[in-house]
Backbone as a chain_set.jsonl record, in Angstrom:
{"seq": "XXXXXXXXXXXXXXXXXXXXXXXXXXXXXXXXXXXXXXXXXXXXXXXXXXXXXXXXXXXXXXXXXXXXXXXXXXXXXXXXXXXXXXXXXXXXXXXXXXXXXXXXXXXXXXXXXXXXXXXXXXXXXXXXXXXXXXXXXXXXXXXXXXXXXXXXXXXXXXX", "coords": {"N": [[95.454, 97.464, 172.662], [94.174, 93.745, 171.173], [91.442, 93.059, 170.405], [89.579, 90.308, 171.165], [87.312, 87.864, 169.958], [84.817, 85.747, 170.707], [82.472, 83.455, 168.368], [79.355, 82.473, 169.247], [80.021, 80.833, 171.421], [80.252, 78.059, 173.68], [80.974, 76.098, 175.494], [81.255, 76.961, 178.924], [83.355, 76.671, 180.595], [85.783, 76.985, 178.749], [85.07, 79.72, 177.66], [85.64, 81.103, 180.209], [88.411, 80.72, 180.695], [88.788, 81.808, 178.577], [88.191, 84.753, 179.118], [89.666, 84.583, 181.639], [92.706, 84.604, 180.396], [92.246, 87.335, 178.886], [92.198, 89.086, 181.168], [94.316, 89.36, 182.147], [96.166, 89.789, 179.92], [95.137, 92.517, 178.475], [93.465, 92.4, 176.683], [90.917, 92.795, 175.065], [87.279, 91.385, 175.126], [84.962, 90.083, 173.205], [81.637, 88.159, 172.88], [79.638, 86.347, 171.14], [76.172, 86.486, 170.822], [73.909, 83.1, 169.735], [74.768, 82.191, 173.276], [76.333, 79.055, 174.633], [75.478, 78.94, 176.712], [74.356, 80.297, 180.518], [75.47, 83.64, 181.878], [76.269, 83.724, 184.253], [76.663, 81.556, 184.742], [77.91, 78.877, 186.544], [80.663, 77.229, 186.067], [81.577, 78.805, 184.298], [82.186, 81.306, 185.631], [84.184, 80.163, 187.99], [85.941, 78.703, 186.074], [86.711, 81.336, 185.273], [87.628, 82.113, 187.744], [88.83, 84.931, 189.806], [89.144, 86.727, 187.818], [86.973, 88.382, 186.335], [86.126, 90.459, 187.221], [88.502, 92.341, 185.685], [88.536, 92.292, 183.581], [87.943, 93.24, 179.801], [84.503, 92.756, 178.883], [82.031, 92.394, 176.638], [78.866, 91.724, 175.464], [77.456, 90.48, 172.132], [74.86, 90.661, 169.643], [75.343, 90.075, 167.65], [77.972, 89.775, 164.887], [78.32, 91.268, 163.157], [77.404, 93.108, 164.797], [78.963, 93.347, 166.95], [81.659, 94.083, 165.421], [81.029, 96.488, 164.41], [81.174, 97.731, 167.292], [82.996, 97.586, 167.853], [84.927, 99.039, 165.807], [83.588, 101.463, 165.977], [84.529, 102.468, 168.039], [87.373, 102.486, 167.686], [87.658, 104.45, 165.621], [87.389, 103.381, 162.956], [87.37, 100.675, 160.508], [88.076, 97.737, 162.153], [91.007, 95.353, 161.451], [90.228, 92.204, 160.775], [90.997, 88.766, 161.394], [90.687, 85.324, 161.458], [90.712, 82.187, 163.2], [90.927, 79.456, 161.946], [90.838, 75.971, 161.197], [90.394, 75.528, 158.965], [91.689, 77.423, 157.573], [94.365, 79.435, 155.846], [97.096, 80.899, 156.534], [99.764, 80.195, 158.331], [99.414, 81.18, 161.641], [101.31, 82.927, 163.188], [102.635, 84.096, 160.912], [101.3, 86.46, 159.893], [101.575, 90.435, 161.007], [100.935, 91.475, 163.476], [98.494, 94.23, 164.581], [97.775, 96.823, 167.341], [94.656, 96.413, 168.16], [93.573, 94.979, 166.04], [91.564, 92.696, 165.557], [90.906, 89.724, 166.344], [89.049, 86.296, 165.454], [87.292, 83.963, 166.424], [85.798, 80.456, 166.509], [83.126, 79.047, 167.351], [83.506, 75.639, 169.86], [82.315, 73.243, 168.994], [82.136, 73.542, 166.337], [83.125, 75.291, 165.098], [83.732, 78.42, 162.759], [81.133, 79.281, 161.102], [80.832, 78.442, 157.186], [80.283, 80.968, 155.691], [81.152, 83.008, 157.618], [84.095, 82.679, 157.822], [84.267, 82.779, 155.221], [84.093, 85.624, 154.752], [86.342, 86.863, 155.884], [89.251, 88.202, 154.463], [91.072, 86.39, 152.718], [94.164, 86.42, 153.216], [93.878, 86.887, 155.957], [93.126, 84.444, 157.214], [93.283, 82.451, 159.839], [95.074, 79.714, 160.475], [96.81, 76.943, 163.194], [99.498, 75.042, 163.614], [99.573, 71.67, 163.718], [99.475, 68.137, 164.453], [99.262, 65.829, 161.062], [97.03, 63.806, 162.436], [95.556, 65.256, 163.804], [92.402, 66.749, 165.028], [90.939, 69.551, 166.025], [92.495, 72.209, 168.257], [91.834, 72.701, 172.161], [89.596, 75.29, 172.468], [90.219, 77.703, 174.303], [92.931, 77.404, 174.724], [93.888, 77.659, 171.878], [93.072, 80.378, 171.638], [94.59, 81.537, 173.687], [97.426, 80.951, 172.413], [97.51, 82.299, 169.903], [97.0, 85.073, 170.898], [99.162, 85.849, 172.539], [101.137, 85.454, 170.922], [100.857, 87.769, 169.157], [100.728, 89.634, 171.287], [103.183, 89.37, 171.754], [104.293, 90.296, 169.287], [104.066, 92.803, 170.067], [106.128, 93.231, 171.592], [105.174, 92.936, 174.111], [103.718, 94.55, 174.915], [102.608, 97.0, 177.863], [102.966, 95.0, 179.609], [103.98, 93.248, 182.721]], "CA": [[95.67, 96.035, 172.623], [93.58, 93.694, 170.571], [89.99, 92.408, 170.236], [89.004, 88.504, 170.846], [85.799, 87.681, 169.492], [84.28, 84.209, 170.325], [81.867, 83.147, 167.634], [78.516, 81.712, 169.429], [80.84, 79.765, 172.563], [79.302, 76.581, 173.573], [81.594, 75.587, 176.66], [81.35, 78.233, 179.656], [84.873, 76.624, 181.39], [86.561, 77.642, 177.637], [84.94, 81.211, 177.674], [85.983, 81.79, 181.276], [89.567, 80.732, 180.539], [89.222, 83.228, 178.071], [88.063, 85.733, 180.296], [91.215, 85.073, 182.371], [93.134, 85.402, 179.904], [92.119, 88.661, 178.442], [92.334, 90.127, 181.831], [95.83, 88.997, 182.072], [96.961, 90.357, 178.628], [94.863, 93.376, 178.018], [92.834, 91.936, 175.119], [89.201, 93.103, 175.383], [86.489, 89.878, 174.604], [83.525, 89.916, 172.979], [81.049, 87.296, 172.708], [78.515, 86.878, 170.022], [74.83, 85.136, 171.21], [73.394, 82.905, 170.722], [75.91, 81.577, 174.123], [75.635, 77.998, 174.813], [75.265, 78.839, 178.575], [74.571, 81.888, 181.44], [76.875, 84.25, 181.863], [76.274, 83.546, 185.744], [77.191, 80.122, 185.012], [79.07, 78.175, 188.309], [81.793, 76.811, 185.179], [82.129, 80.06, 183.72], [82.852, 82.07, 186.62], [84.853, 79.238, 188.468], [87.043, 79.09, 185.239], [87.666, 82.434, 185.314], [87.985, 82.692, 188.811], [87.867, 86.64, 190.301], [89.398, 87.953, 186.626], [86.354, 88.921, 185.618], [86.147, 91.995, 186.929], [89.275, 92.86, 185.497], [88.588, 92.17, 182.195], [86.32, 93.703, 179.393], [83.767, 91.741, 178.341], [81.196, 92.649, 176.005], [78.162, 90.645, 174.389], [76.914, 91.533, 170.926], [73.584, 89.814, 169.099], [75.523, 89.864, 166.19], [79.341, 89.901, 164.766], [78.689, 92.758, 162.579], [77.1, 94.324, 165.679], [80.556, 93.348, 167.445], [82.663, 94.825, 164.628], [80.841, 97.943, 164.227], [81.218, 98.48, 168.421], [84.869, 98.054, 168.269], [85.406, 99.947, 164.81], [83.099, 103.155, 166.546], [85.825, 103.139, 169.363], [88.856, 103.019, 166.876], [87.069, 105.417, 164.603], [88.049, 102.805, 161.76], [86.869, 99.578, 160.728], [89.354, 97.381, 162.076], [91.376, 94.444, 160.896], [89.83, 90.796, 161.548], [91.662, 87.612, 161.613], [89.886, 85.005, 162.233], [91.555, 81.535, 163.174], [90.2, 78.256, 161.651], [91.575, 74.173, 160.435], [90.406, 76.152, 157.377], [92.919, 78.869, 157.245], [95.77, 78.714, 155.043], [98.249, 81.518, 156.412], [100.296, 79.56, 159.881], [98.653, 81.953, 162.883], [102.633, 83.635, 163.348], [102.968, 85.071, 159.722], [101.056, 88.17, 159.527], [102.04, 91.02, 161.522], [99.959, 92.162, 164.082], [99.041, 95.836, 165.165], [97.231, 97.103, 168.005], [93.368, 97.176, 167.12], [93.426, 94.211, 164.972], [90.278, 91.573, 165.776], [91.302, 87.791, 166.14], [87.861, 85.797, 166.151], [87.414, 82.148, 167.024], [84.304, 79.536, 166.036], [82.225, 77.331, 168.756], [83.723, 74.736, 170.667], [81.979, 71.796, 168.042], [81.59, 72.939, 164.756], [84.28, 76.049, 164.446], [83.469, 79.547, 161.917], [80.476, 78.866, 159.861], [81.448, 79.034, 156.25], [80.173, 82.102, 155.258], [81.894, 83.929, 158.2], [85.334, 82.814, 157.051], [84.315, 83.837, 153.819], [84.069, 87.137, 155.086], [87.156, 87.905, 156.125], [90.372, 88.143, 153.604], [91.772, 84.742, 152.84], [95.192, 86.409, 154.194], [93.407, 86.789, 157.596], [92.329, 83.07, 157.937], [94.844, 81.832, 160.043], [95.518, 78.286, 161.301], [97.786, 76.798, 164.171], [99.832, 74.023, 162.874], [98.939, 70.741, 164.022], [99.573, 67.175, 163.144], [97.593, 65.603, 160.187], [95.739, 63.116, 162.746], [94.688, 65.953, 165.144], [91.137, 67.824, 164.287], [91.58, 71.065, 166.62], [93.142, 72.537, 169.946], [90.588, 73.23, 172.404], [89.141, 76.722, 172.092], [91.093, 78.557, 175.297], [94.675, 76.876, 173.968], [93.835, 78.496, 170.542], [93.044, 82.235, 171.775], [95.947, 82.021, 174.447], [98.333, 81.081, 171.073], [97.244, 83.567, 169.568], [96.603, 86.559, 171.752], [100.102, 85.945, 172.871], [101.795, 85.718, 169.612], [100.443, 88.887, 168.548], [101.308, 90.363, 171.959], [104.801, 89.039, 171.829], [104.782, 91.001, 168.44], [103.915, 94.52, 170.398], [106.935, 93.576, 172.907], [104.572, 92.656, 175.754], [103.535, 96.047, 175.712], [101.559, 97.164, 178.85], [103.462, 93.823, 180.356], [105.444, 93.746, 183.691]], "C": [[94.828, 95.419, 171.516], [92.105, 93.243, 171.278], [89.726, 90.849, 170.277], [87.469, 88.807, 170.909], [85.399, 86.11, 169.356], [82.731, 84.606, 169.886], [80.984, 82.182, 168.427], [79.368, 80.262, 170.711], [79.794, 79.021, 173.428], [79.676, 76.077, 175.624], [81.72, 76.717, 177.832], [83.003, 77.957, 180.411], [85.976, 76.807, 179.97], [86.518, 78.898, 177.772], [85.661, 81.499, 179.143], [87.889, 81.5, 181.561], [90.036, 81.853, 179.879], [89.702, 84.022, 178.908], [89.154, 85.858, 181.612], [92.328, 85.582, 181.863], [93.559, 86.812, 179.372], [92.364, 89.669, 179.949], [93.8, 90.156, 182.305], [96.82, 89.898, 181.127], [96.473, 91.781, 178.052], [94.246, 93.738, 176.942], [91.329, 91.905, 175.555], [88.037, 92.053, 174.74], [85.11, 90.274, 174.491], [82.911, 88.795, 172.544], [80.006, 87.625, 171.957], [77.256, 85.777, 170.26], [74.611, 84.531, 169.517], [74.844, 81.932, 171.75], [75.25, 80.363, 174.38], [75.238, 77.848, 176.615], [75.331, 80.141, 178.805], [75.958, 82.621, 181.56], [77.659, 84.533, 183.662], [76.69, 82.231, 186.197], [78.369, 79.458, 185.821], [80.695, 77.962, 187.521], [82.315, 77.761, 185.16], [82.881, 80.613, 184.794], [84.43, 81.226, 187.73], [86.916, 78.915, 187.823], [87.952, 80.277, 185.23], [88.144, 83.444, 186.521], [87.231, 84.295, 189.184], [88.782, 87.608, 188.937], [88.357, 88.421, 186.182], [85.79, 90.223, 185.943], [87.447, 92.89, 186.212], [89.488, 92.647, 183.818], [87.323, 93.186, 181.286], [85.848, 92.778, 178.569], [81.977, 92.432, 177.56], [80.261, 91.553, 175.224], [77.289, 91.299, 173.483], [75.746, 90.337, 170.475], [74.423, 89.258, 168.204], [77.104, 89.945, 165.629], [79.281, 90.923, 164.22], [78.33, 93.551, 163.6], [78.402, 94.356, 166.893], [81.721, 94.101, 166.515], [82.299, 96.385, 164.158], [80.933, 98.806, 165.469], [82.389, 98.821, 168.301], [85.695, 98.929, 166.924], [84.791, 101.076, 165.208], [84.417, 103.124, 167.166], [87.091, 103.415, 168.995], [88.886, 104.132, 165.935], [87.884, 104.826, 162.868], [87.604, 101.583, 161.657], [88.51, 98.695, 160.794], [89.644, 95.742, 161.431], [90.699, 92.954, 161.205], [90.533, 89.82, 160.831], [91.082, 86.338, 162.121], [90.823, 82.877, 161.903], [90.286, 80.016, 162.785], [91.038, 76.791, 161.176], [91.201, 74.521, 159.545], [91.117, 76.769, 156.6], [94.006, 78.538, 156.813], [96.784, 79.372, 155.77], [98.824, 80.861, 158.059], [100.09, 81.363, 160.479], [100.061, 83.039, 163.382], [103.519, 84.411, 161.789], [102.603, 86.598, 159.575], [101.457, 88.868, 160.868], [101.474, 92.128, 162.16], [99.781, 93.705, 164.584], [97.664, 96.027, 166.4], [95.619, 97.429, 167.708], [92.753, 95.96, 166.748], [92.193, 93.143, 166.122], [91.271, 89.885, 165.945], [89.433, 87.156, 166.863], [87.74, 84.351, 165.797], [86.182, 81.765, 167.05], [83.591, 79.356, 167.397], [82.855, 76.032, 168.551], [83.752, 73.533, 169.071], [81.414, 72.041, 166.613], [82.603, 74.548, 164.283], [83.051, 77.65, 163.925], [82.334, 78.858, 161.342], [81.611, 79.444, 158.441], [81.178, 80.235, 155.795], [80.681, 82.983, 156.164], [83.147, 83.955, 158.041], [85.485, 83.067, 155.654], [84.452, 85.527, 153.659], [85.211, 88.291, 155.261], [88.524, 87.539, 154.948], [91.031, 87.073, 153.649], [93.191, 85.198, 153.213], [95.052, 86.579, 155.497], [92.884, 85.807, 157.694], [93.224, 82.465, 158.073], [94.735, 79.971, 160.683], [96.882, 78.076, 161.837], [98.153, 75.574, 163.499], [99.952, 72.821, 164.261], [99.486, 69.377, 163.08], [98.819, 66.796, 162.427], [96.363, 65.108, 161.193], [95.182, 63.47, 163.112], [93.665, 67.003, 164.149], [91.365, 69.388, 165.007], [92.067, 70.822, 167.72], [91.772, 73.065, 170.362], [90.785, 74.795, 172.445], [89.846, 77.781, 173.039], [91.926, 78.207, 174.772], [94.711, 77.716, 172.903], [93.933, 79.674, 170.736], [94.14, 82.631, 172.737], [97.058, 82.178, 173.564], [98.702, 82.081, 170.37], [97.736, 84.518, 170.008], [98.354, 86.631, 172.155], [101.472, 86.124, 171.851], [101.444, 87.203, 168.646], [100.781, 90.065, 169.601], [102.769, 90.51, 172.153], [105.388, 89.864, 170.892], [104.975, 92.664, 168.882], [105.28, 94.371, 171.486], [106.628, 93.52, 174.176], [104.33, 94.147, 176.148], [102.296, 96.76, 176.609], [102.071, 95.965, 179.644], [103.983, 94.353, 181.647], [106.572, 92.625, 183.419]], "O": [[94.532, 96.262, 170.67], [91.852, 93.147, 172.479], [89.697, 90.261, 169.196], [86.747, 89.571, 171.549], [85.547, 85.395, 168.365], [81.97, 85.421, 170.407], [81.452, 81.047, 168.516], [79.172, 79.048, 170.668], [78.685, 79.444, 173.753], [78.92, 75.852, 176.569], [82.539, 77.562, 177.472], [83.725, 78.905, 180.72], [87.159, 76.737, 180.304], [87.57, 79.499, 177.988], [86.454, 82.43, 179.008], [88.504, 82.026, 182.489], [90.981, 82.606, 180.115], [90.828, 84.189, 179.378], [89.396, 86.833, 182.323], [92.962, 86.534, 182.319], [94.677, 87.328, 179.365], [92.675, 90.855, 179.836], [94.263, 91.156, 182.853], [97.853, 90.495, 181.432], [97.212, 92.314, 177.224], [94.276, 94.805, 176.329], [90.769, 91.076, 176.272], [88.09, 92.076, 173.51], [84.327, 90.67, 175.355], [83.579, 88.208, 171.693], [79.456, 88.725, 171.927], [77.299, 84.578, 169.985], [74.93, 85.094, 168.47], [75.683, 81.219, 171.199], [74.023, 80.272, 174.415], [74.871, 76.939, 177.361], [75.865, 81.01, 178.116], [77.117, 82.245, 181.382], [78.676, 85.054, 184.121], [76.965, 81.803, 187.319], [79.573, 79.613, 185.618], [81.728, 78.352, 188.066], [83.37, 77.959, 185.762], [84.094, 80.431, 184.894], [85.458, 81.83, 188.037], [88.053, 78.883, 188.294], [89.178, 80.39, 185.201], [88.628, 84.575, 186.577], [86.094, 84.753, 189.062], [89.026, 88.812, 189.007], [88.676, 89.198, 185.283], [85.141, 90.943, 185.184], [87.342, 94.117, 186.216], [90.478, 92.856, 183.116], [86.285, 93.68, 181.727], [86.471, 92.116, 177.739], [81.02, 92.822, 178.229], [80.74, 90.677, 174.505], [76.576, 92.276, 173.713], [75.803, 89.211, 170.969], [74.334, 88.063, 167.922], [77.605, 90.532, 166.587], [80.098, 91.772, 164.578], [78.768, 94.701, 163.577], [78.655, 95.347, 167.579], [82.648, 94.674, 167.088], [83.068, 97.223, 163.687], [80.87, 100.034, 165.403], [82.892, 99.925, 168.51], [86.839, 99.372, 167.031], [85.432, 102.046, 164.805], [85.339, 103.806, 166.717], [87.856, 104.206, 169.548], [89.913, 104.669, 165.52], [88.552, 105.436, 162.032], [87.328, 101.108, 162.759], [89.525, 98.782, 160.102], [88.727, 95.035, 161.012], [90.859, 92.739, 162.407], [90.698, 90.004, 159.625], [90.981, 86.283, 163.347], [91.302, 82.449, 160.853], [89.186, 79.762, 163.276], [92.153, 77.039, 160.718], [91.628, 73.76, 158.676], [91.234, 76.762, 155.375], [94.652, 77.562, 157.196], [97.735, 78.598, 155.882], [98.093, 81.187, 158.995], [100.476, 82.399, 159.937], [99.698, 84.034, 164.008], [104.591, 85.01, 161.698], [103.293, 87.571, 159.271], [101.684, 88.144, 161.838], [101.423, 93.295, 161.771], [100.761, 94.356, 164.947], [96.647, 95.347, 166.258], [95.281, 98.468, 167.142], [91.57, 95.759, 167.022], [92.252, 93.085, 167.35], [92.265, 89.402, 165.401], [88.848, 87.35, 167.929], [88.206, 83.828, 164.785], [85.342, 82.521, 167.539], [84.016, 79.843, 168.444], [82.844, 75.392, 167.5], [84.699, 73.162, 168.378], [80.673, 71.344, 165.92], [82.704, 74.803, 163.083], [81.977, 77.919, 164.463], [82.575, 77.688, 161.042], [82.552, 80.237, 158.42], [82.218, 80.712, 155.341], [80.781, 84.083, 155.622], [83.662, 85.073, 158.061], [86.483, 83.446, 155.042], [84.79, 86.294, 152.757], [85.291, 89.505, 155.075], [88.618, 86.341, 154.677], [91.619, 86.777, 154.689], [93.749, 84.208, 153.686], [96.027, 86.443, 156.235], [91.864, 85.927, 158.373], [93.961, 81.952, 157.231], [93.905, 79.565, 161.496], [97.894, 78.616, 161.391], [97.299, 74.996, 162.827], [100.304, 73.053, 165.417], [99.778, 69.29, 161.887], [97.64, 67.084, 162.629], [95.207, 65.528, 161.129], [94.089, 62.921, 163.254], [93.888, 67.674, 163.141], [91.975, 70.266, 164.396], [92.179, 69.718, 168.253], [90.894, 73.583, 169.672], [91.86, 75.394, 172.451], [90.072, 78.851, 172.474], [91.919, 78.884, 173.743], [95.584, 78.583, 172.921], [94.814, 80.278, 170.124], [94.617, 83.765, 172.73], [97.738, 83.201, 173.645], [99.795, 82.623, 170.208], [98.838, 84.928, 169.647], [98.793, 87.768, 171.986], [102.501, 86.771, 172.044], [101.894, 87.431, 167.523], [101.057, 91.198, 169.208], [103.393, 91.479, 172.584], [106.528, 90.297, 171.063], [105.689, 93.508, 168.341], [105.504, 95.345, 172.205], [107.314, 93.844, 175.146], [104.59, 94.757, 177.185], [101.202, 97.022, 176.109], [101.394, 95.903, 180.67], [104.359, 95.514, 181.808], [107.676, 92.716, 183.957]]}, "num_chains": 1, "name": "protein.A"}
């Protein structure tokens, strides 16, 4: 399946939407400190209900120390994608494969710039939006996603 990677997450009832998500779809989540809240937090868990044992959830210090866990386990460094109001390519163009990274900012201030510098200006994707609107909140965005990229595998592992 793929990789979600929230970038320093701020809101614990966003991350634990995640965290339902991913245990829903089969998309393994890593979080990168520093977190703006426990991971025992009443929100968090509440949000994500009782998926969280059914999900995987990993927390890394660092993004390269997140991209070098999940490139050991593929034995490859894998693809990252990372979605921003920065990103030029619309979030349903490229053509996802099993493996591939999708990683997402904090809540109130998004990617720093030097981490979307990082990854290939054809992997900086954005969701289209009207001009007046600034973003979607941060669960809406990785469900978009994660699902548009699963929709591309055929819902595979789906019932």
């Amino acid at each position: 399946m793929f990789d979600v990677v929230l970038y320093q997450p701020e809101i614990p009832p966003n991350t634990g939407n995640v965290i339902r998500l991913c245990a829903n779809t089969g998309a393994r989540l890593h979080l990168i400190e520093p977190l703006g809240f426990a991971l025992d937090d009443a929100r968090l868990r509440r949000a994500g209900l009782d998926y969280h044992e059914y999900a995987s959830l990993e927390v890394h210090a660092s993004l390269d120390a997140a991209i070098g866990a999940i490139g050991a386990r593929a034995g490859h460094r894998p693809r990252v994608f990372a979605l921003s109001t920065r990103g030029g390519v619309r979030y349903d163009q490229p053509r996802y494969r099993p493996g591939d990274v999708v990683l997402f900012g904090a809540e109130t201030r998004g990617l720093p710039a030097e981490v979307l510098a990082s990854v290939p200006e054809a992997q900086r994707l954005r969701l289209p939006m009207r001009p007046s609107s600034r973003s979607l909140n941060l669960s809406n965005a990785v469900a978009v996603l994660v699902y548009e990229a699963w929709r591309q595998q055929e819902f595979a592992g789906g019932a």
